[in-house]
N, C-alpha and C positions, 0 to 999 in steps of 0.2 A: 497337442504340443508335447515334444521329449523330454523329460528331466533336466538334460542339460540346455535346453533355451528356453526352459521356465526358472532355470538358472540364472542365467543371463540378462534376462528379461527382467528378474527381480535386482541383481545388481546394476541394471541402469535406471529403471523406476527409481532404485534408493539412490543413486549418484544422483539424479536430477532434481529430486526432492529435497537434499542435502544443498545442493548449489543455489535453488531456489529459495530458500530460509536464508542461507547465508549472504543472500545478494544485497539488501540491505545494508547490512553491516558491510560488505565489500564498499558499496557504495560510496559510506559516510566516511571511510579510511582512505580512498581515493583521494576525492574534494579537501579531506583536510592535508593531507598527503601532499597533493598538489598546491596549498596555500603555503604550506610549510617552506618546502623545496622554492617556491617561486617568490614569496615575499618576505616569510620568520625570519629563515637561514642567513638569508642575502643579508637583510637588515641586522641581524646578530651581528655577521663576520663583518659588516662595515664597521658598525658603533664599536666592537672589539679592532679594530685596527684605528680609530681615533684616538684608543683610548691613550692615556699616558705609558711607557713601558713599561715602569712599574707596577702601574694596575694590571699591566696586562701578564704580567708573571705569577700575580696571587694566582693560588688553584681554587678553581670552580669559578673563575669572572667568566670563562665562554661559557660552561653548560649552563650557567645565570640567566646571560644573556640569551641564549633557546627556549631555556626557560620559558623568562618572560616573552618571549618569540609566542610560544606556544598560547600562551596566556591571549594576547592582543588578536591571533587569529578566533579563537573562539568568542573573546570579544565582537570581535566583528561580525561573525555571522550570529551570535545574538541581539545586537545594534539592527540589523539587517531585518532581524523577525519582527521586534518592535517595528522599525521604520516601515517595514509592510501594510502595516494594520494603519497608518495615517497615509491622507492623499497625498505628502508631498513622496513618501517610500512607494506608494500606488503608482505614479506618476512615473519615477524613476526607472521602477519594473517593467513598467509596458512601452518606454523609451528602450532600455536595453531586449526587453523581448523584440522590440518591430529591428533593431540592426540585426538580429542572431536569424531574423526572421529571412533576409535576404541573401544572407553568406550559403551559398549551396553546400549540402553535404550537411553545413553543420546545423542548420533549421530544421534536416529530416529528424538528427538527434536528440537535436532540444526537446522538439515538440514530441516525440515519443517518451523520454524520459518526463515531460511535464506533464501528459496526458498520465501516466501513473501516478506521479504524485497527485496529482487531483484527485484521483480515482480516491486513494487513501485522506484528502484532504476533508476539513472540517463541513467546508459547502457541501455536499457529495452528503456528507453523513445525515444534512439537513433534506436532503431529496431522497435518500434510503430512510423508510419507516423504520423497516424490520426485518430480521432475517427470515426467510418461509423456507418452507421444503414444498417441491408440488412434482406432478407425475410427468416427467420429459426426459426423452422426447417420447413418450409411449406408457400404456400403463403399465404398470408395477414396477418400473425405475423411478428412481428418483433425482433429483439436481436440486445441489443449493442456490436460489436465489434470491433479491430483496424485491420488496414492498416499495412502489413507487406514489401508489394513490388509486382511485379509483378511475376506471376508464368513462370515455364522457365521449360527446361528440355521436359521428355516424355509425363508428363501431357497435355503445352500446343502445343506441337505438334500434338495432338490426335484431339485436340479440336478445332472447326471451329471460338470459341472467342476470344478475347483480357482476360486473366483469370488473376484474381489479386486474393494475399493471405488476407484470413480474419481469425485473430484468436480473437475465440468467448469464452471468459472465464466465466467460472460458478463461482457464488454466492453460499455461501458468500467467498467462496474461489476462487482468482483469478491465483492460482497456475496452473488448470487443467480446459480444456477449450477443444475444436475442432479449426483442421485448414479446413477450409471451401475453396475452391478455385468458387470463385462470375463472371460471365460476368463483364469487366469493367461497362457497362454499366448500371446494375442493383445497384451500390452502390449508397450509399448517405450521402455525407460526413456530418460533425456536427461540430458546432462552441465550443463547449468545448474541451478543452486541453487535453492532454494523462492524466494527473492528474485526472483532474476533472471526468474524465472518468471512472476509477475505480473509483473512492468512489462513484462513483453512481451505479457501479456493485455491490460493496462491500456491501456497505447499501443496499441493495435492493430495489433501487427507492426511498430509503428515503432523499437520500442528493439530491437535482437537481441542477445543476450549474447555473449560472443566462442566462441569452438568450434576446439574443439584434433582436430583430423582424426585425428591421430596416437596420439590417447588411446580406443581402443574403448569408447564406453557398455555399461557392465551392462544387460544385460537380463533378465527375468521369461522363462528358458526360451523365448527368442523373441530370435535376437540382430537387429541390426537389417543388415539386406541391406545392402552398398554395390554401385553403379551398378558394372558390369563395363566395361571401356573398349573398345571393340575396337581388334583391332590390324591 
């Protein structure tokens, strides 16, 4: 490859790593964006046109009034998080999920944008053990992936090893991955967190979690080699 399209090639790797880190935060300025503009606003500029004329000439009664706009929508979607976590918020969710579910178009979006959040959600972290590193798709590469449990059933009956599940999720989307079934002995587990762990998928090696030298990773009967210095 020439100079200038390993040029190139690095300034789109880094444009897409950049968009990908900030997709998030795009994300949550949207949605609130969108509550603002669709319910704050509106509701400001009414209760500001109720008001008596007089109040409505003091300075600062409208930006007040967005103000407190702003306030009541973030209200909301913390009312909203609570209410998730009891059956009658549970209930409500999976009402408003099955309508979004039959509107064409917009049930393809939902459910892709849900399928992520899940991926990063708290359930998810309870079905990922650990972070591992293991050799894929070939030796002497490597792929980050998590610890799912140990394999059971016909697979490892077939098989003369101790086989543990690894699911390997592709970048930048960690929705869709492989499940890999690894010799216990061939994994290697990793000191960052199931968190830490996607965004370092997700980024594509752009986020790295910080790494304590000094703290040995656990490892799966397989500890992990350090580099011998010479002297």
């Amino acid at each position: 490859m020439s100079e200038d399209k390993r040029y190139i090639v690095s300034i789109r790797n880094a444009f897409f790593t950049g968009l990908f880190i900030l997709l998030p935060l795009a994300v949550t300025i949207i949605v609130v964006n969108f509550l603002l503009d669709k319910v704050g606003s509106p509701t400001a500029d009414r209760v500001f046109e109720l008001l008596d004329p007089n109040w409505q000439k003091i300075p600062g009664v409208r930006t007040g009034l967005r103000v407190v706009s702003l306030l009541l929508v973030f209200s909301f979607l913390t009312l909203l998080g609570y209410l998730s976590r009891y059956l009658l918020g549970k209930a409500l969710i999976r009402f408003t999920e099955r309508l979004l579910s039959n509107v064409p178009f917009v049930n393809k979006v939902y459910e892709t944008v849900k399928q992520i959040v899940d991926t990063f959600g708290k359930d998810n972290k309870a079905v990922f053990k650990e972070v591992v590193m293991v050799e894929f798709p070939r030796k002497g590469v490597y792929a980050i992936g998590f610890l799912t449990g140990d394999s059971k059933g016909e697979a490892q009956y077939i098989s003369k090893d101790h086989l543990v599940n690894i699911f390997i999720p592709t970048t930048p989307n960690p929705t869709s991955g492989f499940l890999v079934l690894f010799p216990k002995q061939e994994i290697k587990s990793l000191q960052m967190t199931i968190g830490e762990g996607m965004k370092l998928i997700v980024s594509g090696g752009a986020v790295v979690p910080p790494f304590d030298e000094n703290q040995n990773p656990v490892t799966l009967n397989n500890p992990i080699e350090t580099p011998i210095s010479s002297s």
